[in-house]
C-alpha positions as CSV (number, residue, x, y, z in Angstrom):
1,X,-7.2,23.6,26.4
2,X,-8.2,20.2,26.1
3,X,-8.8,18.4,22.8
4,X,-10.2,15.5,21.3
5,X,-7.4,13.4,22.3
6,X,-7.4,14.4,25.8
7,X,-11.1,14.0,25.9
8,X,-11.0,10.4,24.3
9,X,-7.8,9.4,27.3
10,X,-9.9,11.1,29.7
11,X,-12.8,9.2,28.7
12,X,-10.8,5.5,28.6
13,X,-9.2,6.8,32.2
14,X,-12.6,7.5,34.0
15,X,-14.3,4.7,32.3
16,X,-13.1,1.5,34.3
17,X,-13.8,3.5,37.3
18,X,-17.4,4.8,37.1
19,X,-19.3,2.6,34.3
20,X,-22.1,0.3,35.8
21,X,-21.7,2.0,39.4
22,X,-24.4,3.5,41.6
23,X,-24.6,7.4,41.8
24,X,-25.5,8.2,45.3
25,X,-24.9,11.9,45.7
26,X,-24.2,14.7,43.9
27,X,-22.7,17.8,45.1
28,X,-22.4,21.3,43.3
29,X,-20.3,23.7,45.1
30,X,-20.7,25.8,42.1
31,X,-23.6,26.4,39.6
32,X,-22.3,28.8,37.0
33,X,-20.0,27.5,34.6
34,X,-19.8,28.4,31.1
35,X,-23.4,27.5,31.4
36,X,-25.9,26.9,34.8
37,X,-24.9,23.8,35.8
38,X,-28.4,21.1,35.0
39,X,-30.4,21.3,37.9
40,X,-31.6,17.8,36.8
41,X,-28.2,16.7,37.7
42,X,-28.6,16.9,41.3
43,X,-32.2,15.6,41.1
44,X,-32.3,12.9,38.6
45,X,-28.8,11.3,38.7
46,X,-28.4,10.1,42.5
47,X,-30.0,6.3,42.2
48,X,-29.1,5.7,38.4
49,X,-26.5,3.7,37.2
50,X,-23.9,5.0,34.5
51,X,-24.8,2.4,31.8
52,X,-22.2,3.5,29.3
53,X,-19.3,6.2,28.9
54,X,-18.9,7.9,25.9
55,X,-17.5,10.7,23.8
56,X,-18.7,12.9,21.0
57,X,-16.2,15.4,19.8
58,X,-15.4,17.5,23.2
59,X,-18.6,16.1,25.1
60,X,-18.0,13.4,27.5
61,X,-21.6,11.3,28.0
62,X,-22.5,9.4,30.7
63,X,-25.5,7.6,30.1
64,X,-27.9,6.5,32.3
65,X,-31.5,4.6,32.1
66,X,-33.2,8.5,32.4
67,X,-30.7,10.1,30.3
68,X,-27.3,11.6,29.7
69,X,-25.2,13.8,31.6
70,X,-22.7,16.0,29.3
71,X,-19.6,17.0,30.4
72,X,-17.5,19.7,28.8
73,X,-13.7,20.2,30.2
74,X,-13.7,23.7,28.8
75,X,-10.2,25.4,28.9
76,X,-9.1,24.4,31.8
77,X,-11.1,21.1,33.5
78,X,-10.0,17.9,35.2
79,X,-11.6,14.8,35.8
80,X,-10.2,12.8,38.5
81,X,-11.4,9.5,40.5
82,X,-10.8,10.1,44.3
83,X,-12.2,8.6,47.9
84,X,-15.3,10.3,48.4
85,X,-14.0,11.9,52.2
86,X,-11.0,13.4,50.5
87,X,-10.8,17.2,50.8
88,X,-11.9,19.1,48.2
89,X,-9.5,21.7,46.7
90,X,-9.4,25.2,45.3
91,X,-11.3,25.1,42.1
92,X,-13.6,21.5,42.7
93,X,-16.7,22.5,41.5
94,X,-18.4,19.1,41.3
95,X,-18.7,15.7,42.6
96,X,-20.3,12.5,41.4
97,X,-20.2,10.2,44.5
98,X,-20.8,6.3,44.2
99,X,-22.2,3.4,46.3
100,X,-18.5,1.9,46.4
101,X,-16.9,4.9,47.8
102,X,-15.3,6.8,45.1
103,X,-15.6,9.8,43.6
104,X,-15.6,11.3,40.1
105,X,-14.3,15.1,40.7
106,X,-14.4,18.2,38.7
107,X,-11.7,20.7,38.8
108,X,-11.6,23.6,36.4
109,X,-9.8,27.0,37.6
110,X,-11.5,28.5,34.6
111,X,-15.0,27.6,34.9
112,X,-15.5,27.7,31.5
113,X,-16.5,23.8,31.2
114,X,-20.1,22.3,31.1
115,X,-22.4,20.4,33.2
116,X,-25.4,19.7,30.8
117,X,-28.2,17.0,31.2
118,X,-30.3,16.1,28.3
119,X,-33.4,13.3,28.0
120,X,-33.7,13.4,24.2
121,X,-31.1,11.0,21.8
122,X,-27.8,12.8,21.8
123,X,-27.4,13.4,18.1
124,X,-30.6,15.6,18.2
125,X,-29.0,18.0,21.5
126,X,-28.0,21.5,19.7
127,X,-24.6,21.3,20.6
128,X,-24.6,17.8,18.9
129,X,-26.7,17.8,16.0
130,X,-24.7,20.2,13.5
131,X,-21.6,18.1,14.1
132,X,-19.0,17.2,11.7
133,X,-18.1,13.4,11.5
134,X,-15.5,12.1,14.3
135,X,-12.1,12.0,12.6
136,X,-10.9,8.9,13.4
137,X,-14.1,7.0,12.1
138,X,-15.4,6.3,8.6
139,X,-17.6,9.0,8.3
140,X,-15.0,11.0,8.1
141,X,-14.0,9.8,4.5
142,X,-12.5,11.3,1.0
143,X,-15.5,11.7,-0.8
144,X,-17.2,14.0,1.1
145,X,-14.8,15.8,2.5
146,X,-13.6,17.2,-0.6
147,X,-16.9,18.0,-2.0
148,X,-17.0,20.0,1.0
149,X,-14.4,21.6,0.6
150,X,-15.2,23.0,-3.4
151,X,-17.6,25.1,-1.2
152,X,-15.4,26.8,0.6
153,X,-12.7,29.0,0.0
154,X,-11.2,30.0,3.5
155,X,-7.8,28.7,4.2
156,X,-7.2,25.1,4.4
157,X,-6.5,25.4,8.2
158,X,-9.9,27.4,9.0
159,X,-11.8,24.6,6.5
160,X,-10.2,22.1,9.0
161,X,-10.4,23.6,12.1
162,X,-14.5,24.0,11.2
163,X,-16.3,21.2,13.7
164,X,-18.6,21.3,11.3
165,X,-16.3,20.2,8.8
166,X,-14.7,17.2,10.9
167,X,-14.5,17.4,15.1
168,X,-11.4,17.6,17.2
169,X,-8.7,18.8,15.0
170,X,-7.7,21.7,17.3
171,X,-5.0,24.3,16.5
172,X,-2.0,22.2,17.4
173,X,-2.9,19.1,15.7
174,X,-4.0,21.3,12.3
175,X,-0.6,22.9,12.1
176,X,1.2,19.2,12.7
177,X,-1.5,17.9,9.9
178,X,-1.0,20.6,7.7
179,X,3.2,20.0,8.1
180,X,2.5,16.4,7.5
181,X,1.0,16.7,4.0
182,X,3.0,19.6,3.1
183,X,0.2,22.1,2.8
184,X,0.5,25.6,2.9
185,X,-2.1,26.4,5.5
186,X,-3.0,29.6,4.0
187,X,-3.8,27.6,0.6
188,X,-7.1,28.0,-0.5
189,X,-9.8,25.0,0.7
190,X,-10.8,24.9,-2.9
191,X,-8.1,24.7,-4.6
192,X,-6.7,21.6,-3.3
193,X,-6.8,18.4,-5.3
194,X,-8.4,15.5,-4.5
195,X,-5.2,13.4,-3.8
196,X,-3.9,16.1,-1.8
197,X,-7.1,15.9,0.4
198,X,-6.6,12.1,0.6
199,X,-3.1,12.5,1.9
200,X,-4.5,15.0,4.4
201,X,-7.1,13.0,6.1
202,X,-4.2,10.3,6.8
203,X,-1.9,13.0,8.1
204,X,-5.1,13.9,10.4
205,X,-5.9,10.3,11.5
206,X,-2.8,9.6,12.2
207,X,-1.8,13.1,14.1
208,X,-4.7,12.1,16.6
209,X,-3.9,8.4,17.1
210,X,-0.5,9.2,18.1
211,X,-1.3,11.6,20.5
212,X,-3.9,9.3,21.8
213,X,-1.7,6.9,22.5
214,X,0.9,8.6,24.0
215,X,-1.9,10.4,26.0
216,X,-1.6,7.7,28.9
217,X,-4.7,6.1,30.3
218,X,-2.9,4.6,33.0
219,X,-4.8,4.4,37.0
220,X,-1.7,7.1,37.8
221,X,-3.1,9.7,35.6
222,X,-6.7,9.8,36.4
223,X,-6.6,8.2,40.3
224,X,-5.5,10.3,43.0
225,X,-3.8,12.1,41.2
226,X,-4.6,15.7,39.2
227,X,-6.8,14.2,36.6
228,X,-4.4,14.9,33.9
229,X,-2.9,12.6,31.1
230,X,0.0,13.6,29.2
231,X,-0.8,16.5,26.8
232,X,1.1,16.8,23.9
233,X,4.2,14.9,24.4
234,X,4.8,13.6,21.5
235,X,7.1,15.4,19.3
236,X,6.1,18.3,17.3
237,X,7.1,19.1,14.1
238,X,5.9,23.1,13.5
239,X,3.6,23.8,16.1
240,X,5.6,26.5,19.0
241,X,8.7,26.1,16.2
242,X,8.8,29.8,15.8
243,X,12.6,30.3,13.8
244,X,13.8,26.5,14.9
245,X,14.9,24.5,12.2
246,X,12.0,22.3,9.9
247,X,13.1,19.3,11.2
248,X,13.0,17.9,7.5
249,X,14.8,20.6,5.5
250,X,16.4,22.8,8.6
251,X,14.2,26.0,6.7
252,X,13.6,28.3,10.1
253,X,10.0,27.5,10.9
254,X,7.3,30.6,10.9
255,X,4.6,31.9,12.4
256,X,1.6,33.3,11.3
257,X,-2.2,34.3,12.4
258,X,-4.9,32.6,10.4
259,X,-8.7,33.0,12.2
260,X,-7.2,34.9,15.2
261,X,-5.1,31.7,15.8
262,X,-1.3,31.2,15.6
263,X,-0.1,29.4,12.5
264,X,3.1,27.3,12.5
265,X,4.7,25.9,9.0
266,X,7.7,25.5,6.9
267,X,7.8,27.9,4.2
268,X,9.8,25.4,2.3
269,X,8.4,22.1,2.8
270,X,4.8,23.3,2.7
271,X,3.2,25.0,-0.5
């Protein structure tokens, strides 16, 4: 499914594309996702301008001067900017159609995204509000993660996996974090030194940068074209590793189930 780092490249991809254009029409070919679909969306948004794109942890926002429309991808949903006339395919659910002609469409064979609109300020919604701090900013410091963490005493990977805890570090980028600051992930939240914790938040930040940036963002990706950016090419260390060598020691990598999720480490490297 899509995580933070596809969500932040979707967000730079459909950005230059729909930010200060008109909305002229909307059209919902179907209403039930993983929640109704807004009916405000089809009422209020045709006429308004999308002041601002943004993104807060999963939740794309498009803002606008009567409020915000929230957009989850779910497991399975696409964004893509197309010609309003072109045909619509199997599984486009919505479109957001502007005064130049184009079209932001929705594609999700799951239907297990969101269409949400909200008038209040977004850090008070109730999918916002109980948040962790975005990874990749300052909020998401030393100090208080660790003095979370003396609170808890669920593995290391559950603690990190927790968006209330910190936001977008999904299954495959804990495991690659985890690998990076050779943590066992079954180890114990609170009983993790500090420095160990320090070395951890690095080995987070930088997990999600690279796979930001090797994401792609490029017109190809997001403009007619299927909507996706380049999941998870960069190289992976543990995660899908099941009996391959570590590729630091060459110890057959294993696989476990921590929260109902698979678990990928080095049984030598990480302790």
């Amino acid at each position: 499914m899509p995580e933070l780092p596809e969500v932040e490249t979707t967000k730079r991809g459909i950005s230059p594309h729909i930010k200060n254009k008109i909305v002229t029409h909307v059209i919902v070919r179907k209403n039930q996702l993983r929640w109704p679909v807004s009916p405000e969306i089809s009422q209020l948004l045709p006429g308004q301008k999308i002041i601002d794109v943004k993104r807060r942890a999963k939740y794309l926002l498009l803002e606008t001067a009567v409020g915000t429309l929230m957009i989850h991808l779910g497991m399975s949903g696409s964004l893509r900017i197309i010609k309003t006339d072109e045909a619509e395919r199997k599984h486009d659910h919505i479109d957001i159609q502007f005064k130049d002609g184009t079209c932001l469409r929705y594609h999700d064979p799951r239907r297990f995204g969101a269409y949400l609109w909200t008038n209040e300020p977004i850090n008070g919604h109730k999918l916002i509000s109980k948040l962790g701090p975005e990874p990749l900013t300052e909020a998401f410091n030393l100090d208080d993660f660790y003095n979370k963490s003396r609170l808890r005493s669920l593995p290391i990977k559950s603690f990190i996996m927790d968006a209330h805890m910190v936001v977008g570090v999904g299954n495959i980028y804990a495991s690659e974090s985890l690998f990076l600051s050779k943590i066992h992930p079954k180890r114990a939240s609170n009983n993790i030194s500090k420095k160990r914790f320090g070395v951890l938040i690095q080995s987070i930040k930088s997990i999600l940068n690279k796979s930001i940036e090797q994401g792609g963002t490029t017109l190809k990706d997001f403009v007619n074209s299927d909507g996706k950016p380049g999941y998870f090419q960069q190289t992976l260390n543990v995660y899908g590793r099941k009996n391959k060598p570590c590729t630091v020691c060459s110890t057959p990598i294993k696989q476990i189930t921590i929260g109902q999720r698979s678990t990928f480490y080095c049984p030598s490297c990480q302790h």
